[in-house]
ZAMARGU-4260 file (C-alpha; in steps of 0.2 Angstrom, whole numbers, plus 5000, padded with zeros to 4 digits):
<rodrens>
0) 4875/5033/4945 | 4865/5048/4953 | 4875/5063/4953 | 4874/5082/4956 | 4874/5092/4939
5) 4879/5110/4937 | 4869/5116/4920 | 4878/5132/4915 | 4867/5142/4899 | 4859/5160/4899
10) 4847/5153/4888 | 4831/5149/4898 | 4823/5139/4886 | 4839/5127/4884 | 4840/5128/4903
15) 4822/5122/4909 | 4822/5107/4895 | 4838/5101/4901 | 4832/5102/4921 | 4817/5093/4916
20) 4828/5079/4907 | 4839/5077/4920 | 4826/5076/4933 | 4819/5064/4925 | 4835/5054/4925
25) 4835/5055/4942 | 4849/5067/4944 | 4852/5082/4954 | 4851/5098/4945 | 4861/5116/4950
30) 4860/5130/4939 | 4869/5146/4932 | 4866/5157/4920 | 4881/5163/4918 | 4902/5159/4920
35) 4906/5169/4936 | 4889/5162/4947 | 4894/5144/4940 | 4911/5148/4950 | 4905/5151/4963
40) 4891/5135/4963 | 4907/5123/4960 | 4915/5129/4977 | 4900/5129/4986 | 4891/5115/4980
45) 4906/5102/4973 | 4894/5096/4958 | 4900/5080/4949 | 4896/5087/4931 | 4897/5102/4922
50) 4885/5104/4907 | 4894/5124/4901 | 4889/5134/4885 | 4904/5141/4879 | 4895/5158/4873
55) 4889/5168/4889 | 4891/5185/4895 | 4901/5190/4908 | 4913/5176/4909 | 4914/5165/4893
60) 4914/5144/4896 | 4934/5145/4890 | 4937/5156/4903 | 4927/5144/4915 | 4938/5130/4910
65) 4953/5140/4912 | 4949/5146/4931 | 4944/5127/4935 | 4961/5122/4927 | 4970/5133/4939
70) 4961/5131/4953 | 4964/5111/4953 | 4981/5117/4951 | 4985/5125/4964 | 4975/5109/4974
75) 4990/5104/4985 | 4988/5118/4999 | 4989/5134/4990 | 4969/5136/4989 | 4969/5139/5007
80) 4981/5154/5005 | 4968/5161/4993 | 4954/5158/5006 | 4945/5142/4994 | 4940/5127/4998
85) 4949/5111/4993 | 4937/5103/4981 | 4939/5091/4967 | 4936/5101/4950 | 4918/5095/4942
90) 4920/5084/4922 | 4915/5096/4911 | 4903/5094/4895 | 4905/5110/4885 | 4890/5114/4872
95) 4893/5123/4857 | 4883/5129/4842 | 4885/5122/4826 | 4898/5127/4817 | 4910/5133/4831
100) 4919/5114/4831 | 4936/5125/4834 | 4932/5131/4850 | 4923/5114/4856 | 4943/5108/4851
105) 4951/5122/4863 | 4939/5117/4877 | 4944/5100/4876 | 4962/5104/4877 | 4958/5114/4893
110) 4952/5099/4900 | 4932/5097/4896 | 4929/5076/4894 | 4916/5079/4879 | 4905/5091/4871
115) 4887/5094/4862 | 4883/5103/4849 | 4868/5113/4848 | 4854/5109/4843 | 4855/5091/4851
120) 4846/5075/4852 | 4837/5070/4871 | 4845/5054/4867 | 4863/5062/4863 | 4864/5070/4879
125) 4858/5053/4888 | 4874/5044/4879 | 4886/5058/4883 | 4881/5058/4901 | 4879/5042/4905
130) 4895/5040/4897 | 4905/5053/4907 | 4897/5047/4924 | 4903/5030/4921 | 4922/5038/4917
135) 4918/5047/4934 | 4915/5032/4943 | 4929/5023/4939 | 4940/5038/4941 | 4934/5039/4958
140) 4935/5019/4962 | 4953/5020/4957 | 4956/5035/4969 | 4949/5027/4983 | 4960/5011/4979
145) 4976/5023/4977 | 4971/5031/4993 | 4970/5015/5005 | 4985/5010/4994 | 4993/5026/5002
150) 4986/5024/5019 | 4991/5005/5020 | 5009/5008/5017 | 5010/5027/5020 | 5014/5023/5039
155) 5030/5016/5044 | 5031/5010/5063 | 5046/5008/5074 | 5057/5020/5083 | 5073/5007/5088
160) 5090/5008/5084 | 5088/4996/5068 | 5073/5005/5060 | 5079/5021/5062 | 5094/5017/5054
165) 5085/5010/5040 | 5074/5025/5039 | 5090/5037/5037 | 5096/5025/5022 | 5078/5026/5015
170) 5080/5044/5015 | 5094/5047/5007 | 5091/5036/4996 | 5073/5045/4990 | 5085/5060/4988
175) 5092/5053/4973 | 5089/5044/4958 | 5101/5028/4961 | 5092/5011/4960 | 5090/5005/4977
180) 5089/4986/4983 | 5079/4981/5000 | 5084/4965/5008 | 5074/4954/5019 | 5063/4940/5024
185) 5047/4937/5018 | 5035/4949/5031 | 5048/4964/5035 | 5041/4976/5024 | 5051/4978/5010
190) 5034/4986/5000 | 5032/5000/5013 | 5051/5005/5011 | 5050/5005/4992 | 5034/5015/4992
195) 5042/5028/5005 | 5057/5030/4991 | 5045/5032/4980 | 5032/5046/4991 | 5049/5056/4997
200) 5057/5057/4981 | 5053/5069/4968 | 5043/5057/4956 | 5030/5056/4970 | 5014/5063/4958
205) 5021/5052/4947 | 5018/5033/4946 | 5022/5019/4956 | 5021/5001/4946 | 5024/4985/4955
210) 5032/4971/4947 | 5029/4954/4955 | 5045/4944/4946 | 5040/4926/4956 | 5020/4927/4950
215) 5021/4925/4932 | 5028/4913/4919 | 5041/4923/4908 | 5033/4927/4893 | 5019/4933/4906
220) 5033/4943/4916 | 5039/4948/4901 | 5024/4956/4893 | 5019/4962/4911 | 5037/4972/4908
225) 5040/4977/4893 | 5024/4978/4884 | 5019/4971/4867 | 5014/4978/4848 | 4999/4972/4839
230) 5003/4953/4832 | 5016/4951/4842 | 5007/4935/4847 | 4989/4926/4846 | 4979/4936/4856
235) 4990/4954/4853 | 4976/4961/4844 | 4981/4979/4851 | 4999/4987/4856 | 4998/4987/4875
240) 5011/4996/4885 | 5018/4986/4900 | 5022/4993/4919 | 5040/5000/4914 | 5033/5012/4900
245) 5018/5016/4911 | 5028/5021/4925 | 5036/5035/4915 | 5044/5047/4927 | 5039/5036/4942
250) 5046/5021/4950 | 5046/5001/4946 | 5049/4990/4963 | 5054/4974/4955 | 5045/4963/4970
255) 5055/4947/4973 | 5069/4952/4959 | 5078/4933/4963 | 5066/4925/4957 | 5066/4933/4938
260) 5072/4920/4924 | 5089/4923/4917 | 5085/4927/4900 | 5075/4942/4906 | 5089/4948/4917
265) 5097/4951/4903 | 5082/4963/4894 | 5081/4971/4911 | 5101/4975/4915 | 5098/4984/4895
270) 5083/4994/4904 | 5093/5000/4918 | 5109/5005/4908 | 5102/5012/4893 | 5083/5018/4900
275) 5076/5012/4884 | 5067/4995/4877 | 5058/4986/4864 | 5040/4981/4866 | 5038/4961/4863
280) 5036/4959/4845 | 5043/4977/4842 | 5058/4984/4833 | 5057/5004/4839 | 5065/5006/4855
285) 5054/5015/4868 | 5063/5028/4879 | 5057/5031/4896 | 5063/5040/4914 | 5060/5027/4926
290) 5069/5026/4943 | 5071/5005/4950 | 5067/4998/4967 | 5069/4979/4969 | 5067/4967/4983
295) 5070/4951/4988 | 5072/4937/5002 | 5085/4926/4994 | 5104/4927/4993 | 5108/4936/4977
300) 5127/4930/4983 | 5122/4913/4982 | 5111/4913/4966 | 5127/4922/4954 | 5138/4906/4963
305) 5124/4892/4956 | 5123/4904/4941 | 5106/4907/4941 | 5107/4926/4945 | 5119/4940/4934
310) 5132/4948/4944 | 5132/4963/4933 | 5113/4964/4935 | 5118/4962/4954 | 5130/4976/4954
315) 5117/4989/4943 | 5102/4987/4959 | 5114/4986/4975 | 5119/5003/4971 | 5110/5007/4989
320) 5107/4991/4999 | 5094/4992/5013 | 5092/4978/5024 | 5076/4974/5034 | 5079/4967/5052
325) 5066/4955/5056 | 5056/4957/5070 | 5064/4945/5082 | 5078/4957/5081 | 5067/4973/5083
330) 5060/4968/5098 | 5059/4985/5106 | 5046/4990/5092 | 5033/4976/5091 | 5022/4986/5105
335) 5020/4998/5098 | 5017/4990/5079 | 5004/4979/5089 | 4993/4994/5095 | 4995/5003/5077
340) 4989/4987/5070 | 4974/4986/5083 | 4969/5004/5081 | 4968/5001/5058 | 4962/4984/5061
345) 4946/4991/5070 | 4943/5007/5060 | 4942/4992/5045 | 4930/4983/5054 | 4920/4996/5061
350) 4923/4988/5078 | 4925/4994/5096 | 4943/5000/5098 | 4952/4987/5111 | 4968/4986/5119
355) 4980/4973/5122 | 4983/4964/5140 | 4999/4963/5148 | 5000/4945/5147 | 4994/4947/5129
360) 5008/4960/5126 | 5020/4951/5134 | 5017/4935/5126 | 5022/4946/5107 | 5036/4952/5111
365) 5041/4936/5118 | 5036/4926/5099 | 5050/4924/5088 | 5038/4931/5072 | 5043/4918/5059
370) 5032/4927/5047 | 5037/4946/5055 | 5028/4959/5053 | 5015/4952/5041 | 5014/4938/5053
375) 5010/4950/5068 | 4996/4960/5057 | 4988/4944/5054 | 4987/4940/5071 | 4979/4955/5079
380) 4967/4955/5064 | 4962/4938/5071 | 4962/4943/5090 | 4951/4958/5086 | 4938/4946/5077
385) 4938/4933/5092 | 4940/4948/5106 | 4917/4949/5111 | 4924/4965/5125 | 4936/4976/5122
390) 4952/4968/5130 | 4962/4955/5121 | 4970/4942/5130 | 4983/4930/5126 | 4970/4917/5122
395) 4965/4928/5109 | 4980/4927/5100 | 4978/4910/5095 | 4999/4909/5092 | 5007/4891/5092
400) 5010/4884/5108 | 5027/4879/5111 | 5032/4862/5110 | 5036/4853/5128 | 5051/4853/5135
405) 5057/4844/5151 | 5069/4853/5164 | 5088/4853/5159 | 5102/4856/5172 | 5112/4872/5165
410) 5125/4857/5160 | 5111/4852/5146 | 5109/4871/5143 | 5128/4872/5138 | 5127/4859/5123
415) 5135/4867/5110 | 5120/4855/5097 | 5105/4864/5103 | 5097/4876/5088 | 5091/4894/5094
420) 5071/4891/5098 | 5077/4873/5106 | 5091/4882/5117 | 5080/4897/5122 | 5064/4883/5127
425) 5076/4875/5137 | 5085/4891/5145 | 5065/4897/5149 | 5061/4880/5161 | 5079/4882/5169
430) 5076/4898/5174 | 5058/4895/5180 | 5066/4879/5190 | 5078/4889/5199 | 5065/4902/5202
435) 5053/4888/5210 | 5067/4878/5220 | 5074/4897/5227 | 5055/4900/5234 | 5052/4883/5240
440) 5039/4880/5227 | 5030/4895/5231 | 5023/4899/5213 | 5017/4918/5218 | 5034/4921/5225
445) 5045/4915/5211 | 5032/4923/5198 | 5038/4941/5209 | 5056/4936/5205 | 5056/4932/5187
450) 5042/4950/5185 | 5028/4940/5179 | 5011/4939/5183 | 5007/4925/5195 | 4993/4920/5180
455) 5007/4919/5167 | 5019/4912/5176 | 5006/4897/5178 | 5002/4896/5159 | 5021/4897/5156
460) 5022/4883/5166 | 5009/4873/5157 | 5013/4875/5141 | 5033/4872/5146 | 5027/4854/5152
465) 5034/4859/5169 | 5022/4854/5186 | 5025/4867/5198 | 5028/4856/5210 | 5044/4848/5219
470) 5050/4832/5213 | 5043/4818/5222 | 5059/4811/5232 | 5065/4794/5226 | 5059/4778/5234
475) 5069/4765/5243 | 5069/4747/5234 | 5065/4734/5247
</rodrens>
């Protein structure tokens, strides 16, 4: 990794070798020779690495660390009241002289990563950099994976009566620290109303752990909990600590809670009443502040009746219940989630920003969404890969053509046996019928009637089986 290093020592000699080593590395080098001028350089010139002496004039490197410490600090908005800029706080390798190990200790414990002690090795200051470099890049890999995380989920779309409705429950909710459950098909977004519990409570800067109870076996699942000690099993050559004792101070969503064996319901309920646990293979019991959100798409009801779900675990999360509508029931909001997902889709691909068609609008919020709003995204990530211009049309879709239906009379219609998608096919070709028979078969007249496009109406047509065209009148036998 090539980065920008500040080198911070009045002493010129220590200062031209280290340049020359670094350049040779293949880094970029700032300098100052003293604490306040390297101040300054970390606001103007956001190095990535500090090499700082703690012994300079001026402004010692303890104070340095100190002032960096505050300034990050005060990095959620304040810095603009003092007239800084907002920049990330450089790691910090302090060099100290032999036999001042103490205050190498303090520097550390204000936030330096490493130090040197003087006189140093070529090759020492090679390891230690190349060692905080790689910290820095992984540091920053798992920011920018946190950040998309944020911007993914950060952005809840709908403004109907439903959503908001679950919205006001969702703030309240964040308000307190009750467990919450979030009910819900597969596709309704059950992750983006945890994380907004989570980002509007106050454990927000705190972490957000994810549990998937339906990926893993259960003594997977359990370790994937709770953690484990050293020999707890073959393998446990180390004590790890599992998602609930990482999320200390944060929140765990339990992603689909129904599907968690019974014994481990049992371990959890203890975690929810008591806040505290046992790693696998452990004895001591870990203490933790951890606030719950779980999800799922089955009927908790159901599972306690066949006995493979706890009621009392049932009663500890539906202390707040939120239910997701699926999108068949939020019609009103899949425009409007369409264009949001058009306008991320192409900032992701780096493509053209298109727009939907009417007929291609009207033809989503006419789909029932078996798979809802996961369903939708998918499907205008599609479109925009097939889109060449910068219109999408239905064709672009690619959505499941519906299955052929012949004409009913509204006699048909009324048959208490048709299913929901079966009666609303049928419904569709009897009132495109009438339509056609009240214009005389005119196609453009009866498309004004119904408010369609004179093209939809005729792929309506099509894909409803139906001609278009009068019935041939019946013949005579001879």
């Amino acid at each position: 990794m090539q980065a920008k290093i500040l080198i911070v020592d009045d002493d010129p000699d220590i200062m031209n070798g280290l340049k020359k080593r670094l350049h040779w590395l293949g880094h970029e080098v700032l300098t100052a020779t003293d604490g306040t001028l390297a101040l300054d350089q970390t606001l103007k010139e956001a190095p990535d690495l500090m090499l700082l002496d703690l012994e300079m004039p001026r402004l010692s490197g303890l104070d340095v660390l100190k002032e960096l410490a505050e300034r990050q600090s005060l990095a959620d908005g304040q810095l603009q009241e003092r007239g800084m800029s907002q920049t990330k706080s450089p790691a910090v390798i302090v060099m100290t002289a032999f036999g001042t190990i103490n205050r190498a200790v303090e520097a550390m414990r204000l936030g330096a990563i490493d130090f040197l002690t003087k006189p140093f090795e070529v090759d020492q200051l090679t390891v230690i950099i190349d060692k905080a470099l790689k910290t820095l890049a992984l540091s920053r890999r798992v920011e920018i994976m946190m950040t998309d995380a944020d911007q993914r989920y950060s952005t809840i779309v709908g403004k109907g009566s439903k959503m908001n409705a679950v919205l006001e429950t969702t703030r309240q909710a964040a308000a307190s620290n009750v467990t919450v459950l979030v009910l819900g098909e597969t596709g309704t977004g059950k992750e983006v109303i945890a994380r907004a519990i989570h980002r509007w409570s106050d454990r927000a800067s705190k972490p957000f752990m994810i549990v998937n109870c339906a990926a893993l076996p259960e003594h997977l699942l359990e370790n994937e909990l709770f953690g484990h000690e050293k020999g707890a099993f073959t393998g446990a050559v180390r004590r790890d600590m599992g998602k609930i004792e990482a999320a200390d101070g944060g929140t765990v969503f339990l992603d689909e809670i129904g599907d968690m064996p019974l014994g481990l319901q049992t371990r959890l309920l203890r975690v929810l009443q008591e806040q505290e646990f046992q790693r696998v293979g452990g004895h001591h019991n870990v203490r933790v502040n951890v606030r719950f959100v779980a999800a799922t798409n089955k009927d908790l009801r159901k599972k306690i009746q066949d006995g493979s779900f706890r009621e009392d675990l049932f009663f500890r999360l539906n202390v707040v219940p939120i239910c997701m509508p699926p999108l068949r029931e939020r019609r009103e909001d899949i425009s409007e989630l369409a264009d949001y997902f058009v306008n991320s889709s192409s900032r992701m691909s780096n493509k053209r920003r298109a727009i939907l068609g009417k007929e291609a609008r009207a033809t989503l919020t006419t789909y029932d969404w078996p798979g809802n709003v996961r369903e939708l995204e998918n499907v205008i990530a599609r479109a925009l890969v097939l889109c060449d211009g910068d219109l999408i049309t239905e064709d672009h879709l690619g959505l499941p053509l519906a299955d052929v239906v012949s004409p009913v009379t509204a006699g048909q219609f009324d048959s208490p046996g048709l299913r929901y998608h079966e009666a609303m096919k049928t419904y569709s070709c009897k009132v495109i019928t009438d339509a056609l028979r009240k214009t005389g078969w005119n196609q453009t007249k009866a498309a004004d009637i119904l408010g369609l496009q004179r093209t939809y109406l005729t792929k309506l047509l099509r894909r409803r089986g139906l001609s278009g065209r009068p019935p041939m009148p019946p013949t005579d036998c001879v």
